[in-house]
Each structure stands twice: as structure tokens, then as C-alpha cells.
Backbone bond lengths (Angstrom), bond angles and torsions (degrees), N, CA, C in turn:
res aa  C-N    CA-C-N  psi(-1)  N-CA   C-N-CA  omega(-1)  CA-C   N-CA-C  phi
1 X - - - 1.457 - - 1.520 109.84 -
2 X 1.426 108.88 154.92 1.694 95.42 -164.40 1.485 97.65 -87.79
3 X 1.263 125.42 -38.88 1.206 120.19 172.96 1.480 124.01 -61.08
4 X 1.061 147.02 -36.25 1.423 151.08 -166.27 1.743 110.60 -84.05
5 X 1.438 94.02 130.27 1.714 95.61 -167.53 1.638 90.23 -120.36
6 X 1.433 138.57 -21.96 1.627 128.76 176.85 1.340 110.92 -110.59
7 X 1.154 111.61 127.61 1.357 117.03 162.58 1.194 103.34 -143.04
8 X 1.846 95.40 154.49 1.632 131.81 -168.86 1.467 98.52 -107.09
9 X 1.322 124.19 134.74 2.059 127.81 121.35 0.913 113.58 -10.27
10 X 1.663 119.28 104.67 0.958 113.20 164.73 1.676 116.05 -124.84
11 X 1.798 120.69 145.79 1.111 103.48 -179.49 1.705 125.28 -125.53
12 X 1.299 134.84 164.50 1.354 99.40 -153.19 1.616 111.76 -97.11
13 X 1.194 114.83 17.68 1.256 127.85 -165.91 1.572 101.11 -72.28
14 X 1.536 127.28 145.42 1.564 135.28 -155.56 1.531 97.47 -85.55
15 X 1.407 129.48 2.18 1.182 134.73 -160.71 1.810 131.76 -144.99
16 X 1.440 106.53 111.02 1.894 82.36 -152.16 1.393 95.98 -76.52
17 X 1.317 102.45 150.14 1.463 102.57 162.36 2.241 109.05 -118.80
18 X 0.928 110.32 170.83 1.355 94.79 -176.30 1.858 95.39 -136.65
19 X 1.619 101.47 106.05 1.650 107.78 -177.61 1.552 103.80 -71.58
20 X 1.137 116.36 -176.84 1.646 120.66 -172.96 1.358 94.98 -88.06
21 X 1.550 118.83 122.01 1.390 117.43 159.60 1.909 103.35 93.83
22 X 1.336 100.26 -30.51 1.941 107.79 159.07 0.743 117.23 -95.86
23 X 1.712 123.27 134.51 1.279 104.23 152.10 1.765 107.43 -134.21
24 X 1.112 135.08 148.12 1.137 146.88 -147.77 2.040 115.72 -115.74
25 X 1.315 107.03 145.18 1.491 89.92 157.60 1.803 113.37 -118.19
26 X 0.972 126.08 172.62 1.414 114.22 -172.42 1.324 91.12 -121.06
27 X 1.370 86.59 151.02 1.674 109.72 -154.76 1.765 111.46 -80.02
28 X 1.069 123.76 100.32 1.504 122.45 141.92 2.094 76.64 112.78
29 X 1.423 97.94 67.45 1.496 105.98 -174.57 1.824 85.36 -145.05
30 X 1.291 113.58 157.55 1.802 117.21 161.92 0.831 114.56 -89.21
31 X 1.605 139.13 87.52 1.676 145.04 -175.48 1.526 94.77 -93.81
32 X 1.290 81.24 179.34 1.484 105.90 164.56 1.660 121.79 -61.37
33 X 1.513 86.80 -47.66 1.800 109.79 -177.73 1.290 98.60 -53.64
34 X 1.760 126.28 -60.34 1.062 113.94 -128.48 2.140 93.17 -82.48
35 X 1.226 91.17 -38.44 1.376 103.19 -179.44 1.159 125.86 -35.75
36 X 1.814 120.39 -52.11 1.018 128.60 135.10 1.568 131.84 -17.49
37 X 0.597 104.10 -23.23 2.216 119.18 -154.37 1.588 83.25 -103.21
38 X 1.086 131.99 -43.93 1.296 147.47 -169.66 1.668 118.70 -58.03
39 X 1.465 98.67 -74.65 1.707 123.78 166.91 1.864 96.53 -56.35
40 X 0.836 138.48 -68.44 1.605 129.82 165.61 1.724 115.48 -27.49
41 X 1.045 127.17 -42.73 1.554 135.79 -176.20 1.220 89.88 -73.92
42 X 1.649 116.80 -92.08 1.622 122.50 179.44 1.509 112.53 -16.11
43 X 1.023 123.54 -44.74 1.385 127.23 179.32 1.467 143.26 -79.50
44 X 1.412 103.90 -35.39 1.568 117.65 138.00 1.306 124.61 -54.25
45 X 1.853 109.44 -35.54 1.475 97.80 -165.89 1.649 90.44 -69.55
46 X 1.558 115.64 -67.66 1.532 128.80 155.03 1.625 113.41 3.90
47 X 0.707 99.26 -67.57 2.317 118.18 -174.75 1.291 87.93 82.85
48 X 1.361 119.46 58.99 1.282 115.92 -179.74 1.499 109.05 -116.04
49 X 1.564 135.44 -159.03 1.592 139.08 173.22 1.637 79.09 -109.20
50 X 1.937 93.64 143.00 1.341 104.80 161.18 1.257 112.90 -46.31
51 X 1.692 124.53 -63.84 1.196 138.12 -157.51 2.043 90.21 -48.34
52 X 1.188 160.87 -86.18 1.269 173.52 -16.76 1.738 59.99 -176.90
53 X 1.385 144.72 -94.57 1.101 126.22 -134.21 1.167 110.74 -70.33
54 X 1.618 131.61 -22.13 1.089 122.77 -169.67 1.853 101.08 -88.57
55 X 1.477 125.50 -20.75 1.217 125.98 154.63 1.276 124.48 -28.85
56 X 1.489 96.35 -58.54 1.651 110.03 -162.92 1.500 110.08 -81.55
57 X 1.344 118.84 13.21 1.104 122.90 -162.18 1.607 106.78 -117.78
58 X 1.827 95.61 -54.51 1.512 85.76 176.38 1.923 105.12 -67.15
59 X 1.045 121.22 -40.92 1.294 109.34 177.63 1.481 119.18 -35.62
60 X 1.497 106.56 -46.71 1.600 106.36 -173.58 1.928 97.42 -55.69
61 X 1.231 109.75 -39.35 1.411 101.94 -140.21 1.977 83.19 -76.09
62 X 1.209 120.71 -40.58 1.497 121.23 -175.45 1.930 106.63 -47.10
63 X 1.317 110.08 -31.95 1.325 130.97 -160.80 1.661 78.15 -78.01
64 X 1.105 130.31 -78.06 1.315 144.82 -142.12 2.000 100.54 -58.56
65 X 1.389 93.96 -51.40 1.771 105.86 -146.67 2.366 91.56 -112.76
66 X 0.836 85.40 -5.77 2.107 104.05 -166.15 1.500 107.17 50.36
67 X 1.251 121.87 -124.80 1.123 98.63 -116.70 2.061 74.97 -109.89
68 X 1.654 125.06 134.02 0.990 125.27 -159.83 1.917 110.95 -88.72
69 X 1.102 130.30 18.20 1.180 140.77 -153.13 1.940 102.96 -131.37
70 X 1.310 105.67 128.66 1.404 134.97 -175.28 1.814 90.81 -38.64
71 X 1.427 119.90 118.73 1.061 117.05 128.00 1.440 145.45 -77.48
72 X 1.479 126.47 129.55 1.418 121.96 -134.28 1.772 71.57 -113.98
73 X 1.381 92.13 138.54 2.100 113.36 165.35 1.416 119.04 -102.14
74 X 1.178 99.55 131.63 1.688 102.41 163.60 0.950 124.84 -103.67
């Protein structure tokens, strides 16, 4: 892809396993990895800084779901 500069191992098995010294993402799952891989595209397409997409993102999600942190009761 012209945009994407990291890529992970990935394997297609429904289940990660993590070998000694491998570790894998499984293929066509929402990891960490792949997510990543994601905000990198958006951002090339963008000509933007990763960081700016991953900004705009947790913001959306704070916008969406508020504010993600324990409200404490008295």
C-alpha cells in the first residue's frame, strides 16, 4: 500500500497465540496492530501527522461515549 510504512506477522488462525520471541496479529481481527496500520493510511491519504489522526479520533470517541474515567459518588 502506498501509504503504509509498519507492518506486523500476521497469521490467519481465529486465535492469537504468542510463540517465544513471535508474536503475531491474526488476520482480518481489530488489534492493536491493525488499527495502527489504519491511522497511518488515513494520514498519508490526509498528508497529515499520525499523531493529528489519532487526536481526532480519541476526541471523536470522548465526544461520542464522554468522558471515559470512574465517576466517584458521595
Amino acid at each position: 500500500m502506498k501509504y503504509l510504512k509498519t507492518t506486523f506477522p500476521t497469521k490467519k488462525e481465529k486465535q492469537y497465540t504468542r510463540e517465544l520471541g513471535k508474536e503475531f496479529c491474526v488476520k482480518n481481527r481489530t488489534e492493536p496492530c491493525h488499527v495502527s496500520q489504519i491511522a497511518e493510511i488515513i494520514a498519508g491519504i490526509k498528508d497529515v501527522e499520525v499523531e493529528q489522526v489519532v487526536d481526532a479520533c480519541c476526541k471523536n470517541v470522548h465526544n461520542l461515549f464522554g468522558s471515559l474515567e470512574k465517576e466517584t459518588q458521595h
